[in-house]
N, C-alpha and C positions, 0 to 999 in steps of 0.2 A: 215382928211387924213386917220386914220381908218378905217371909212368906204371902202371908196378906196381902200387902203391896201389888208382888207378882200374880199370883192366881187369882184371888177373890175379887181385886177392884177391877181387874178386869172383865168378868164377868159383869158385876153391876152396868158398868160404862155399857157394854153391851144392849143390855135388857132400857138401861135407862137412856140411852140415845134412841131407840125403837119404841117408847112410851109404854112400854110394857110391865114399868117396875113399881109396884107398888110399898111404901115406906109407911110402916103401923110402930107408932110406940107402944113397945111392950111394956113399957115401965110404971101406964095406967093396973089400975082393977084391970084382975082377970076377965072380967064377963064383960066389960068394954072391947078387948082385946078380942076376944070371941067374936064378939060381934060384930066388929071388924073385918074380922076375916073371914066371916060367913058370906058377909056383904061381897066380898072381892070374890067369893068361890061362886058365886051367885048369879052375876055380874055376865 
């Protein structure tokens, strides 16, 4: 979790201070999830 910590939430903090970050639950159906992310690629 360290590692994490240091590098990755950094980044987030980044992207999501600049409204840039977009947050999709993967935990749905696949083809929810897809679709999702089509939308954001699209966008």
């Amino acid at each position: 979790m360290n590692e994490y910590r240091e590098k990755t939430l950094p980044v987030t903090d980044f992207y999501h201070t600049r409204g840039i970050l977009a947050c999709i639950d993967a935990g749905r159906e696949a083809g929810l999830v897809f679709n999702d992310l089509s939308q954001l690629i699209t966008e």
